[in-house]
C-alpha positions in Angstrom: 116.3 114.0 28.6 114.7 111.4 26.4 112.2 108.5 27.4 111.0 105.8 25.2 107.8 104.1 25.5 105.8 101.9 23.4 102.4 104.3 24.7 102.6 107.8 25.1 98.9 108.3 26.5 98.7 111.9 27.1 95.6 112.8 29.9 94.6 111.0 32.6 91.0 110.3 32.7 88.4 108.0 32.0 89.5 107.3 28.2 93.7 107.5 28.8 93.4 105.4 31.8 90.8 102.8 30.3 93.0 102.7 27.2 96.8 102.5 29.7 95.0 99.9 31.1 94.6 97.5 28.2 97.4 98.8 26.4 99.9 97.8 29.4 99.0 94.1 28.3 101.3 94.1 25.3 103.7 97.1 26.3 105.2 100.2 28.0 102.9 102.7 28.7 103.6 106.2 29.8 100.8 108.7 30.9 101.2 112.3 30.8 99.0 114.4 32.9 98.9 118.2 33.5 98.1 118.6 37.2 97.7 115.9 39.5 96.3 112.5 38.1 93.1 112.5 39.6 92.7 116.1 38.2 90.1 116.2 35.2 86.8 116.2 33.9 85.9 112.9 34.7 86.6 113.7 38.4 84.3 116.2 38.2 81.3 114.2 36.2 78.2 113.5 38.3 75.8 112.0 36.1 76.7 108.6 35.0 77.0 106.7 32.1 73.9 106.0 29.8 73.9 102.2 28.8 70.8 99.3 28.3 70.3 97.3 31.3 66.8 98.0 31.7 64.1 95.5 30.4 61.9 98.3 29.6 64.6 99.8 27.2 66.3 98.4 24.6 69.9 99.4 21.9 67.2 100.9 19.8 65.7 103.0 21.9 69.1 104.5 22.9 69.9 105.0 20.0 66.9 106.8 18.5 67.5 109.4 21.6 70.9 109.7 20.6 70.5 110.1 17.2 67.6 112.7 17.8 69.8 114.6 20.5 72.8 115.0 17.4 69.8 116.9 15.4 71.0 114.8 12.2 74.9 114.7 12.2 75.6 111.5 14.3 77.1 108.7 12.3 74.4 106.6 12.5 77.2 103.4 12.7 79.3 105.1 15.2 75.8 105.4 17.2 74.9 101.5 16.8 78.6 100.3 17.8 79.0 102.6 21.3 75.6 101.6 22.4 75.6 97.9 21.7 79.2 97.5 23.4 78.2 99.7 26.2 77.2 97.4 29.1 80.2 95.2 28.5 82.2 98.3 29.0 80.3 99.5 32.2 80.6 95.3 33.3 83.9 95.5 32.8 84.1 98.9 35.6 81.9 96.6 38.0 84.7 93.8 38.0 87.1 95.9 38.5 85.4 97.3 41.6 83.3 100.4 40.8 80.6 100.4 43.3 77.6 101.8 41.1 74.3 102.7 42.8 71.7 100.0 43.1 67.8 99.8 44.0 67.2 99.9 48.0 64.3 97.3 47.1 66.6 94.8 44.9 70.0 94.9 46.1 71.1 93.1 42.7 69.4 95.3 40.2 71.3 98.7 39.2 69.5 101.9 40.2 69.2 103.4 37.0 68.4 107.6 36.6 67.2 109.3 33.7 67.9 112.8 32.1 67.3 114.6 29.7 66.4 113.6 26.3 66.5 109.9 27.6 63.0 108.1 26.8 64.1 105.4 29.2 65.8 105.2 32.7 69.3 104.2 31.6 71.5 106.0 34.1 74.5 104.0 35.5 76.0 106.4 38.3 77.1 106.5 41.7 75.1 108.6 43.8 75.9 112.1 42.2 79.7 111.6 41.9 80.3 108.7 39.8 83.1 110.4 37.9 85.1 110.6 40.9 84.4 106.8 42.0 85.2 106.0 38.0 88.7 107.9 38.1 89.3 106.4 41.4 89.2 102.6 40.5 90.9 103.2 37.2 93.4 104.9 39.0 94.2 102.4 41.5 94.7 99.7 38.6 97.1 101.7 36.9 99.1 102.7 39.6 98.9 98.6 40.6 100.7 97.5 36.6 104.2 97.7 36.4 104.0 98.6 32.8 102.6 101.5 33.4 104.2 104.7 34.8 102.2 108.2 35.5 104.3 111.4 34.8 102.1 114.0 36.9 102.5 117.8 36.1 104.1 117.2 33.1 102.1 119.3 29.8 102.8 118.1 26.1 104.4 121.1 24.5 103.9 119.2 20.4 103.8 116.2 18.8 106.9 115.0 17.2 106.2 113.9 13.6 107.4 112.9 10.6 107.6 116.6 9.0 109.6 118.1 11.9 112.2 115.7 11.4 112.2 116.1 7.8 112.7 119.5 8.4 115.8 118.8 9.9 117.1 116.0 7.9 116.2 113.3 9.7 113.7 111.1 7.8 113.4 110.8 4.1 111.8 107.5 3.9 108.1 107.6 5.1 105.1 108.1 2.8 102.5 109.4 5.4 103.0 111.7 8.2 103.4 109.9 11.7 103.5 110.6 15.2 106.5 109.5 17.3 105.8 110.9 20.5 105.9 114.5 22.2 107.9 117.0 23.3 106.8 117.3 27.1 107.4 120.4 29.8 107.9 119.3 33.3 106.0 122.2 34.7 107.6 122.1 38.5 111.2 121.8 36.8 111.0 123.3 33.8 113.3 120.7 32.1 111.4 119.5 28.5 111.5 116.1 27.7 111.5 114.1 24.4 108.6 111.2 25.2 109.6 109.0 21.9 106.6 106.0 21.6 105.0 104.0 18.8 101.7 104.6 19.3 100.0 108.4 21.1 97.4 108.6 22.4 95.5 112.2 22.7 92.8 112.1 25.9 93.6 115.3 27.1 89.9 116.5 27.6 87.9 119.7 26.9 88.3 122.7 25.9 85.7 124.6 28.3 88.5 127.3 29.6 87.9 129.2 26.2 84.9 130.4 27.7 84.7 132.6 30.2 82.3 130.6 32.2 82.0 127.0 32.3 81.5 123.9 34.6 85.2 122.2 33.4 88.1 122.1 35.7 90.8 124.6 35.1 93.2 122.0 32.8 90.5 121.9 30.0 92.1 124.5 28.0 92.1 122.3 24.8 95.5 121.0 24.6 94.6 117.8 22.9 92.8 119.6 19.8 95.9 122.3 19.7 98.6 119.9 19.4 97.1 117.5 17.0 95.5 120.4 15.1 99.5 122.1 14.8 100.6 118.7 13.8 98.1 118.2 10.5 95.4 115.9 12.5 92.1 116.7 11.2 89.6 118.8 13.5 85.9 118.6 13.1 82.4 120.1 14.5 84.1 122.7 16.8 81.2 124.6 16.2 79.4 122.5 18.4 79.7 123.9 22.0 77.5 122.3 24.6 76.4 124.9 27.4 75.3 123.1 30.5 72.2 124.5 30.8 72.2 124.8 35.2 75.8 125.6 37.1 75.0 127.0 40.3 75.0 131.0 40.3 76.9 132.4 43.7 79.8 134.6 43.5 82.2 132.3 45.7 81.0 129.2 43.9 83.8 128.0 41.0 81.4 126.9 37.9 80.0 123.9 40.3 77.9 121.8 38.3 74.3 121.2 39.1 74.3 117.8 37.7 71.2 117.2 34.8 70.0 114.4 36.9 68.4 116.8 39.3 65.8 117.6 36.2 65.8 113.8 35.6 64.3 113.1 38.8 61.6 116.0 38.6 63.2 119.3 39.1 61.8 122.4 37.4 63.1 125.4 35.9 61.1 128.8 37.3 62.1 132.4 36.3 62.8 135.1 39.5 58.8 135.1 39.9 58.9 131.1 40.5 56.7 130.4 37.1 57.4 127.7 34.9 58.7 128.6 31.2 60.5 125.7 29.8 56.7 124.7 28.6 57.0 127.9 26.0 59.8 126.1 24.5 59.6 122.3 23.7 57.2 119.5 25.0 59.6 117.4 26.6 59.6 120.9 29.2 62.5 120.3 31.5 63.4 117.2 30.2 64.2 118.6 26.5 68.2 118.5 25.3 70.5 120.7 26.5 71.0 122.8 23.9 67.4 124.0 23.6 67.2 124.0 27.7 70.8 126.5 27.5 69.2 128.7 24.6 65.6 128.5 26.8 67.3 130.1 30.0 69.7 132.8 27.6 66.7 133.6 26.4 64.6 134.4 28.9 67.6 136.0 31.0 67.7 138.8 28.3 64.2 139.4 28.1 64.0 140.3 32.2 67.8 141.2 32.9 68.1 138.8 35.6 71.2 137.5 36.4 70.0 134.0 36.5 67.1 131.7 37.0 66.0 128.9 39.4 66.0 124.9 39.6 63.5 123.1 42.0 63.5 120.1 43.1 62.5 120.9 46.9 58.9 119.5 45.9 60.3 115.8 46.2 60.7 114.2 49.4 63.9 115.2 51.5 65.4 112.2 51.9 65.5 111.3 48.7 67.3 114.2 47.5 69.9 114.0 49.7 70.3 110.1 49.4 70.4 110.8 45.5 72.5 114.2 45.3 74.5 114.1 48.7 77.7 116.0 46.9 75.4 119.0 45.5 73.1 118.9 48.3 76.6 119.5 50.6 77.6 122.1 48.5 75.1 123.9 47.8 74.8 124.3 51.5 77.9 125.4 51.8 76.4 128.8 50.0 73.6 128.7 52.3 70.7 127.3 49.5 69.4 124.4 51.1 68.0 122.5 48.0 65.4 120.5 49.9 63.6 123.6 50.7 64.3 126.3 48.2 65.2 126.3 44.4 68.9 126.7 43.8 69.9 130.0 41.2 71.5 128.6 38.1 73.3 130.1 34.9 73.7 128.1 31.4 78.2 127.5 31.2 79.9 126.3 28.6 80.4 122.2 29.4 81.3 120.0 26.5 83.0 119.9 23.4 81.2 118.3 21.1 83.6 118.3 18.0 87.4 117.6 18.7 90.1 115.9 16.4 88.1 113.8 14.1 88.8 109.8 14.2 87.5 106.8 12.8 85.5 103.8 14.5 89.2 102.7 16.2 89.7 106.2 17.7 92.9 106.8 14.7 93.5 110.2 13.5 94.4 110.6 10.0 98.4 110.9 11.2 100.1 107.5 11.7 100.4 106.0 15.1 98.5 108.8 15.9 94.8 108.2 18.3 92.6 110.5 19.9 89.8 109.2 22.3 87.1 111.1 24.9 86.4 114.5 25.0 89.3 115.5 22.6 88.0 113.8 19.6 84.9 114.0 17.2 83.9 110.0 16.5 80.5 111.1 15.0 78.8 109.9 17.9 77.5 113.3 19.4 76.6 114.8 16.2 75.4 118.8 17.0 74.6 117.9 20.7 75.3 115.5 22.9 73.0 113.0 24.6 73.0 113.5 28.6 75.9 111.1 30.0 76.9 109.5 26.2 80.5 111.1 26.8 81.9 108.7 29.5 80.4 105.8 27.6 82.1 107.2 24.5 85.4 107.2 26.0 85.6 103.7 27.6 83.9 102.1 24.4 86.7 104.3 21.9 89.5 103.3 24.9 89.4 99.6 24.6 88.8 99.9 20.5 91.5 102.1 20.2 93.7 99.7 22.4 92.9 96.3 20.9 93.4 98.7 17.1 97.2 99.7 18.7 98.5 96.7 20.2 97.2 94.9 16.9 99.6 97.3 14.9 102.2 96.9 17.5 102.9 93.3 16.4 104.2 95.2 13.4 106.1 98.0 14.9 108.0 96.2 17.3 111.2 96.0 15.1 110.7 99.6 14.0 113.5 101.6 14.8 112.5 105.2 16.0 114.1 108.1 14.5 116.6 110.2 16.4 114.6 112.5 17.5 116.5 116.3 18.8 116.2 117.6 22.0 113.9 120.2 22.4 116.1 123.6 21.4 115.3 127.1 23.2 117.3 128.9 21.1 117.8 132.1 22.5 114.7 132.6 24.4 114.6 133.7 28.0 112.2 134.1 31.1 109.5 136.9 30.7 109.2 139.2 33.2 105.6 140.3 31.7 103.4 137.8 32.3 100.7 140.4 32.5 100.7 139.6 28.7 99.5 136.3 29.3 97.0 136.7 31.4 95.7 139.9 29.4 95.0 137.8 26.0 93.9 135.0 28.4 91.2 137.3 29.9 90.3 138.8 26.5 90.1 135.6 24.5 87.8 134.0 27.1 85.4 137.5 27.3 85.1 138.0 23.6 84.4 134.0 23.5 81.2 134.1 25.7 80.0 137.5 24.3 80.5 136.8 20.5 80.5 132.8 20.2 78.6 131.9 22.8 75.0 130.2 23.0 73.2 132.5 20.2 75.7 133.8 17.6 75.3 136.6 14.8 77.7 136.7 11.8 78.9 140.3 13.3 79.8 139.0 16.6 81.7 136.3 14.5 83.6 138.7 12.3 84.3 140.5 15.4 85.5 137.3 17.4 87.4 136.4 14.6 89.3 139.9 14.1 90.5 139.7 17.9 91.5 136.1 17.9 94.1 136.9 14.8 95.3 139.8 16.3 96.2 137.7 20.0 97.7 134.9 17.6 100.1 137.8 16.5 101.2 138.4 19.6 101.4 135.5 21.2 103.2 134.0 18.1 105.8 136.8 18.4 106.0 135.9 22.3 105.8 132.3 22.2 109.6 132.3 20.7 111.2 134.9 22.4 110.5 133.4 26.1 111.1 130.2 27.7 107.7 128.2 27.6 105.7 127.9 31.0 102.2 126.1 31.6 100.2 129.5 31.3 101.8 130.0 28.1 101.5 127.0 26.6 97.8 127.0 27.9 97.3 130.6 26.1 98.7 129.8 22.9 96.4 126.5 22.7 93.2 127.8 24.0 93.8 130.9 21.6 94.0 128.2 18.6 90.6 126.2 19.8 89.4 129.9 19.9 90.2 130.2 16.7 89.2 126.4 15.5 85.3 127.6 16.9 85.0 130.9 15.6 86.6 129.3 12.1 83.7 125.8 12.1 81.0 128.4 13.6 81.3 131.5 10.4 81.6 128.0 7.8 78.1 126.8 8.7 75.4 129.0 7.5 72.8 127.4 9.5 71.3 127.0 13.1 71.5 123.3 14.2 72.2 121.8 17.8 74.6 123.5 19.4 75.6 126.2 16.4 72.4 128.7 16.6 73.1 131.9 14.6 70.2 134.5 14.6 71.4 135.1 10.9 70.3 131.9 9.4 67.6 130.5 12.3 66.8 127.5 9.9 68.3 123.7 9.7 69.6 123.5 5.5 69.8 119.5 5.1 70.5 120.1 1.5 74.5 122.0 2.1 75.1 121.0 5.7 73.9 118.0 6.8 77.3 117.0 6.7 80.9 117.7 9.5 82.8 120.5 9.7 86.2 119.5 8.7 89.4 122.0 8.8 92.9 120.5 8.9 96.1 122.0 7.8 
């Protein structure tokens, strides 16, 4: 089966559906998404968006704290440009009906919350689920265009490019490599189907599913950095893991997300004895950046053996906690912590990707026709460590860039012929009756991950990481061909790649900065790496 689109936007969050959105002005567009459309990270964000509507702040204050947060890698540029075009963007959500919060004393003015590392109160959000209220409205929009058209449950296998059809004697003629779509797996049929488009779009998310604990949902397996990575896109910074430094700790609660708003509006970190620690680590205390916060509570959590530490914020008045954090405050009582009278256990989990496929200010990857945008790409605006609640900002800034950059280039494309692409071939594969196989090198990969490549690293547990990892991509290589492809395959063999992506970025930096702290060299060098991590194929 073949469709043909002028978009192929592949993910269906905040950044895909932002860009589908604008794209649908000047043509087709098809979305791809793995699971059901609302299904993704920015579902699950609570924060908010950081943007300058305060008179108190200013673009240059946000940008100092951003630029201080990516510990010297940011691209100062990139930086300037998301800020300044930030409260158009969050304007933009408001006319389209996202009901942020607002002050109880001024109805007009935005009730704006701070986190850490923010000098200023900056915090666009909706109560403490404004992801969901985000993915909601853009939702609703997209199902509303007619040039739109979501594909739900349907996972991009690999990009279709230039040198694949080369390979089979296709195209001769072009000088670059270029994307023309995807292979895609209709996961409840298990028909594949050739998506053949102009322009692709890669907003497939995270990657937090490497790990074997994290806040993401269960789709952020790092398809987006897999696919583009196999087809010569340019990765960068995958060294740069952000742990979120408090998911709640219970053994029947999924990697819930203690959002870092809670320390924002005065809650405290306390060891098992209820003292105060974060003071012994930075003087911002409990409003330092996450990566020192993460590496703060690892840290003490191997000097006492506890199995976790504790997050107050039962000292503020009740109503105001569950008027500002009515989703946590729910579930958290749901596990019987009632967070208006008793701290609530938390554990560090690996959150955010801070590196990704590497783009320029447009969102364009260095493959023709080719884009990447959110979580899935590295636009030099996080640096080693991103700023609190910079990442939804990010994506709708990058979505509308990359948009206008498309449907500009689209003027050009539209009497471009596209190659005849071949049906996806199985060859002589078959079903596997030993999925236990799977799910072995699944459990593995994720263990080894959070053990050797975790929060602190050592150039021993990297070696050792990185032995495993090759060994798995053995296996499942030899796998991956002789069986018909399924979703938990396709999710091994890519989160088995980012594995190895991490591992690869983490051993090339010999230094500790942001997010990449390596006991073997505890120092920043700003004479060798103050400077990306690039690796591409």
């Amino acid at each position: 089966m073949e469709i043909i689109t002028d978009y192929l936007v592949i993910g269906s969050g905040i950044a895909g559906l932002s860009f589908a959105l604008q794209a649908a002005r000047t043509g087709t567009v098809a979305v791809v998404t793995k699971k059901e459309k609302a299904e993704g990270s920015t579902n699950y964000a609570q924060g908010g968006i950081a943007s300058v509507f305060d008179q108190e702040d200013s673009f240059d204050l946000h940008i100092n704290d951003t630029l201080k947060s990516g510990d010297g890698l940011c691209h100062e540029d990139i930086v300037r440009l998301v800020v300044e075009e930030g409260p158009e963007r969050i304007e933009e959500l408001i006319a389209m009906g996202v009901c942020f919060s607002h002050q109880e004393k001024d109805g007009e003015a935005l009730d704006l919350g701070r986190e850490g590392g923010h000098s200023k109160r900056r915090i666009v959000h909706t109560k403490d689920l404004t992801g969901r209220e985000v993915e909601r409205i853009l939702l609703d929009r997209a199902e509303e265009d007619k040039n739109i058209r979501i594909y739900e449950n349907h996972m991009a296998i690999d990009l279709i490019t230039k040198s694949k059809l080369i390979r089979r004697g296709i195209i001769a003629t072009e000088t670059s490599e270029t994307c023309w779509g995807a292979y895609v797996l209709d996961v409840e049929q298990g028909d594949i189907i050739t998506f053949l488009s102009k322009v692709t779009v890669l907003s497939s998310g995270g990657a937090g599913k490497v790990y074997l604990y994290t806040s993401n949902p269960d789709i952020a397996t790092g398809d987006g950095v897999a696919i583009g990575y196999r087809a010569g896109a340019k990765v960068a910074n995958m060294e740069f893991v952000q742990f979120h430094p408090t998911c709640l700790y219970h053994p029947l609660a999924k990697s819930f997300l203690i959002s870092e708003a809670v320390r924002g509006e005065g809650g405290v970190l306390l060891d098992k004895k209820g003292n105060r620690f974060m003071e012994k680590y930075h003087p911002l205390k409990d409003l330092a950046f996450r990566d020192i916060v993460a590496r703060s509570i690892d840290m003490e959590l191997k000097k006492s053996g506890d199995e976790c530490v504790y997050l107050d914020i039962s000292h503020k008045d009740s109503g105001f906690i569950t008027d500002r954090f009515p989703h946590i405050h729910e579930t958290c009582l749901k596990f019987q912590v009632d967070i208006t009278k008793e701290p609530i256990p938390v554990v560090p989990a690996a959150h955010y990707m801070c590196g990704g496929l590497l783009t320029d200010e447009t969102g364009k990857t260095n493959l023709r026709n080719l884009y990447a945008i959110g979580e899935v790409a590295c636009t030099g605006l996080h640096g080693a460590n991103r700023l609190a609640s910079n990442s939804l900002l990010e994506a709708l800034v990058f979505a509308r860039r990359a948009a206008l950059k498309s449907a500009a280039e689209m003027e050009d494309k539209k009497n471009e012929p596209f190659p005849k692409a071949p049906q996806w071939d199985p060859g002589s594969a078959t079903d596997s009756e030993e999925m236990v196989v799977v799910s072995h090198n699944w459990d593995e990969i994720r263990s080894f991950m959070w053990n050797y490549v975790g929060i602190v690293r050592t150039n021993k547990r990297l070696a050792r990481a990185k032995t495993r990892v090759e060994n798995i991509q053995s296996e499942i290589k030899e796998y991956y061909w002789d069986f018909l492809v399924t979703q938990d395959l396709l999710e091994l063999r890519n989160i088995a790649l980012v594995a190895e992506l991490i591992i690869s970025c983490a051993s090339l930096r010999k230094e500790s900065r942001g997010l990449n702290f390596n006991l073997d060299y505890p120092s920043q060098d700003n004479v060798h790496w103050l400077q990306d991590t690039v690796l591409w194929i």
